[in-house]
C-alpha positions in Angstrom: -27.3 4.5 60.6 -28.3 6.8 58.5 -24.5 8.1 57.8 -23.5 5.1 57.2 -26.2 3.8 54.4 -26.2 7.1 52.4 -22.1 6.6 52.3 -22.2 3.1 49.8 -24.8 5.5 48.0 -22.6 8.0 47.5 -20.0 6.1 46.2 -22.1 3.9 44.0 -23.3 7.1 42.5 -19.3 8.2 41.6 -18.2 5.0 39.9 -21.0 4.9 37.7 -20.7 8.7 36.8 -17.0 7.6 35.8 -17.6 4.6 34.3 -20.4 6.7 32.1 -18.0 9.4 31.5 -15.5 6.3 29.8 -18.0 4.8 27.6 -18.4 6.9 25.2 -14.5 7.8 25.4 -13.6 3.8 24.5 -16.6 3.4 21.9 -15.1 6.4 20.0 -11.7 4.8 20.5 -12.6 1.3 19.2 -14.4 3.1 16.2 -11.6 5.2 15.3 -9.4 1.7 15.4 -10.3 1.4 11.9 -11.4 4.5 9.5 -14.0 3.3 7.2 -13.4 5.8 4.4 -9.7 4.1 3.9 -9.1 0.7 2.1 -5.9 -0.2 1.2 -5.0 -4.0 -0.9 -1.7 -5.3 -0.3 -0.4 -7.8 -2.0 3.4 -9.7 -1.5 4.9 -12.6 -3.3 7.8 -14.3 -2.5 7.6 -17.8 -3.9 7.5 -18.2 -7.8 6.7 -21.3 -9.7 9.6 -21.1 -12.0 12.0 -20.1 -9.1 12.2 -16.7 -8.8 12.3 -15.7 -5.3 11.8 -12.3 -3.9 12.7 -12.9 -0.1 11.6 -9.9 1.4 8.2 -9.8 -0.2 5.9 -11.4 2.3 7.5 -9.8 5.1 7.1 -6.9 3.2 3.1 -6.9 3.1 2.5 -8.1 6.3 4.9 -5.3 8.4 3.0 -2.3 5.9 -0.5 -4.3 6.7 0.1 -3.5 10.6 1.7 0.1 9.5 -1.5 1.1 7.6 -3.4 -0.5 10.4 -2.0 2.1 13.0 -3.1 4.8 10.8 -6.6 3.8 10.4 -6.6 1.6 6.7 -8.8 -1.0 6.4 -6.5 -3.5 4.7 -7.4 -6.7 2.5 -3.9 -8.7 2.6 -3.0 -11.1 0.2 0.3 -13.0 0.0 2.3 -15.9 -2.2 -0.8 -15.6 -4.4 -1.3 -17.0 -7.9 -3.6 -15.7 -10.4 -6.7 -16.5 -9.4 -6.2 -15.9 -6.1 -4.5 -12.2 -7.2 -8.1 -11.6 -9.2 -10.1 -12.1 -6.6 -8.6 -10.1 -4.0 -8.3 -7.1 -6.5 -12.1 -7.7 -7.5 -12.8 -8.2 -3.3 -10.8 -4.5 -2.8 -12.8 -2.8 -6.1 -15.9 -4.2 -4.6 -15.8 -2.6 -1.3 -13.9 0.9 -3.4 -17.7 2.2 -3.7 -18.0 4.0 -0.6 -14.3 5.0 0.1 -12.8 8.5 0.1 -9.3 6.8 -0.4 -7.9 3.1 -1.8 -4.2 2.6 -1.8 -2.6 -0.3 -3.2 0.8 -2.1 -2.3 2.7 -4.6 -4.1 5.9 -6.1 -3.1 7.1 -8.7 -5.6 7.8 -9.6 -9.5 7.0 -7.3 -12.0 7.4 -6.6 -16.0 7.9 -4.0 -17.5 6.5 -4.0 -21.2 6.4 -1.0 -23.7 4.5 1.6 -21.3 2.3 -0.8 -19.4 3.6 -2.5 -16.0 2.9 -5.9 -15.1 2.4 -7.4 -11.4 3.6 -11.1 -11.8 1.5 -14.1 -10.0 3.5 -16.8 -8.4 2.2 -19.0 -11.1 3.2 -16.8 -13.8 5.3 -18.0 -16.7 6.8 -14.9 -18.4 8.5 -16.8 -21.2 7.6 -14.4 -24.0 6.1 -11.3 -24.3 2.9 -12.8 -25.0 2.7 -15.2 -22.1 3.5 -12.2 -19.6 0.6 -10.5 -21.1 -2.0 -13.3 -20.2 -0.2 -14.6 -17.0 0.4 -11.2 -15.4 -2.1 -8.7 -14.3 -1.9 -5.3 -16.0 -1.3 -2.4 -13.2 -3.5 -0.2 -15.5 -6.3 -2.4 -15.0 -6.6 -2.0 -11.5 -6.4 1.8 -11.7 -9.1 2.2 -14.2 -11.0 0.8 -11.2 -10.1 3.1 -8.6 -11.4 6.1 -10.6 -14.7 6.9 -8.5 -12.4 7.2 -5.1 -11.2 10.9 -4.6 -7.3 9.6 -3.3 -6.2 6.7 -5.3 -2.8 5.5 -4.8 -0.7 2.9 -5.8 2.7 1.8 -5.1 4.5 -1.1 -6.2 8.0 -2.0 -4.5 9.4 -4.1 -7.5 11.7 -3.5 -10.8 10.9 -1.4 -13.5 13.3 -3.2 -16.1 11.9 -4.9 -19.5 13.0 -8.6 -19.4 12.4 -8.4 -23.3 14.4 -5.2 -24.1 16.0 -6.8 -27.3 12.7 -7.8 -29.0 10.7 -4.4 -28.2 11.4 -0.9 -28.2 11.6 0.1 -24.6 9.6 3.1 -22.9 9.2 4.4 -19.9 5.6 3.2 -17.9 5.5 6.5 -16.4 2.6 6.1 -13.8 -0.3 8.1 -14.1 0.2 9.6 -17.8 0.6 5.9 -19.0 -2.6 5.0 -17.9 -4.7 8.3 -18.2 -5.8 8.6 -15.1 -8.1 11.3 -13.8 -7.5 13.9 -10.9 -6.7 12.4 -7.8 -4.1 9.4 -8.4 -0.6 9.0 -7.3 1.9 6.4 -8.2 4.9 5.3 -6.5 7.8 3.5 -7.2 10.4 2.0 -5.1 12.9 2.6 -8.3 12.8 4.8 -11.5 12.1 3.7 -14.8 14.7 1.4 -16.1 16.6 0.5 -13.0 16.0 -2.7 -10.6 15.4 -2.7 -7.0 18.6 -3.3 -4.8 18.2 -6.5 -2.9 18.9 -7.0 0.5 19.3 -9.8 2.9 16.9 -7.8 5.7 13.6 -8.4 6.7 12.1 -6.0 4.6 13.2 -4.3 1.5 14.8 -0.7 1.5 11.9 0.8 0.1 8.9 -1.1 2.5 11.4 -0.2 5.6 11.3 3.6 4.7 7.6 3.3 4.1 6.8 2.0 7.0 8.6 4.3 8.8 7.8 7.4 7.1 4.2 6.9 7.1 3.7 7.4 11.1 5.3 10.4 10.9 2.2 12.9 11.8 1.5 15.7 10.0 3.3 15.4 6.7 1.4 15.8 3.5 1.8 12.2 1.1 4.6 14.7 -0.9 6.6 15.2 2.2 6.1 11.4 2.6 7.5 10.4 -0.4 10.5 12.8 -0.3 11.6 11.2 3.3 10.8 8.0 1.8 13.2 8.9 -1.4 16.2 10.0 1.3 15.9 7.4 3.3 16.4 4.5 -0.1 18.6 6.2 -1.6 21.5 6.9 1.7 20.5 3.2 2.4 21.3 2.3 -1.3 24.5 4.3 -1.8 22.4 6.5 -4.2 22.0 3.0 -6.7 17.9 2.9 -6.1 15.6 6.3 -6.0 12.2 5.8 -5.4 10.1 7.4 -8.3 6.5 9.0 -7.9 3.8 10.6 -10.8 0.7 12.1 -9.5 -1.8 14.5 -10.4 -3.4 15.3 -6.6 -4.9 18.8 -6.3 -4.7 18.8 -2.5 -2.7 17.7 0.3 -3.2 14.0 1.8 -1.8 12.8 5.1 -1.3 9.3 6.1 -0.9 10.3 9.9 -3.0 14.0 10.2 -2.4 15.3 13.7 -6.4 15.5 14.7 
């Protein structure tokens, strides 16, 4: 009798040592779902008011939403958004910046290009002159001067680079980071270099969002070694018509996907 009551015992006593041994191994994996030192915004529009259409675009933020999801971002997604709705996300994204170590931004969608400054165009923008692009289009300079106080900043917009006003301005180059003067610490990207349009496709995603999301799983390579898979990969998929374009002033190495 007594063999037989201490037995259960026994093996009571094992499957709660094991189930105590995976408690803390699941709480430290559901925390490590999401890093809360990374924030990223990411932002695709498809639909325009006036009819532009960038296809891709909203499949475009929701597939890198999931990729920077796997590698531990906290992401704010915002899609088909107008103005107002663009504003408030960006002032939602600088509001929670405070307490970051890195905020990365992603836009997929229309832009302008005007004298050195670039433009992210709202689906109710009406860029009829180069005044009305000013006041209907946010300023990509405005949301960096934000991001100064995190230590990474980066910002990466997967749209043209081409001045839809070229024969009533003088045209320069909006060459990231020296453009705006930014501090230590920033990083543009580009899906295409200054001048040049991005090559559209029929796909789900565009060439440069399918690199992206590819190259930024790949463990272990610094955000330079990133960029320069990222670069290949549009440019064989292009024929060599689109290379991705970046400006940064880091001091250190970031990785997207560090191996510990």
């Amino acid at each position: 009798m007594k063999a037989q009551s201490v037995f259960p015992l026994l093996l009571s006593f094992v499957y709660l040592s094991v189930f105590a041994q995976q408690i803390p191994s699941e709480a430290k994996n559901s925390q490590q779902g999401i890093n809360k030192k990374r924030l990223a915004l990411v932002i695709g529009n498809s639909n325009y008011a006036q009819g532009e259409k960038w296809p891709t675009a909203v499949n475009d933020a929701n597939d890198v939403t999931q990729a920077l999801q796997k590698i531990n971002f906290e992401v704010l997604l915002s899609t088909d958004a107008d103005k107002a709705t663009m504003q408030t996300a960006i002032n939602d994204f600088i509001g929670k910046l405070k307490d970051k170590e890195v905020g990365l931004v992603y836009y997929s969608g229309g832009s302008a290009t005007i004298g050195s400054e670039q433009f992210l165009m709202p689906t109710d923008a009406h860029p009829a002159t180069i005044a009305e692009t000013e006041t209907s289009c946010l300023p990509v300079k405005s949301i960096a001067d934000a991001m100064t106080a995190v230590k990474t900043k980066i910002i990466i917009l997967d749209s043209d680079r081409t001045n839809p006003f070229s024969e009533r301005i003088t045209w320069r180059s909006a060459d990231g980071i020296h453009s705006m003067n930014a501090d230590v610490g920033f990083v543009m990207a580009y899906a295409t270099s200054p001048g040049r349009q991005v090559i559209r496709t029929t796909d789900r995603n565009s060439l440069y969002t399918s690199a992206f999301t590819k190259a930024i799983g790949v463990p272990n390579k610094s955000i330079a070694q990133v960029f320069n898979i990222i670069r290949e990969d549009v440019m064989k998929q292009s024929n060599y018509k689109q290379m991705p374009w970046e400006s940064t002033s880091l001091t250190g190495d970031f990785y997207f996907q560090p191996t510990n």
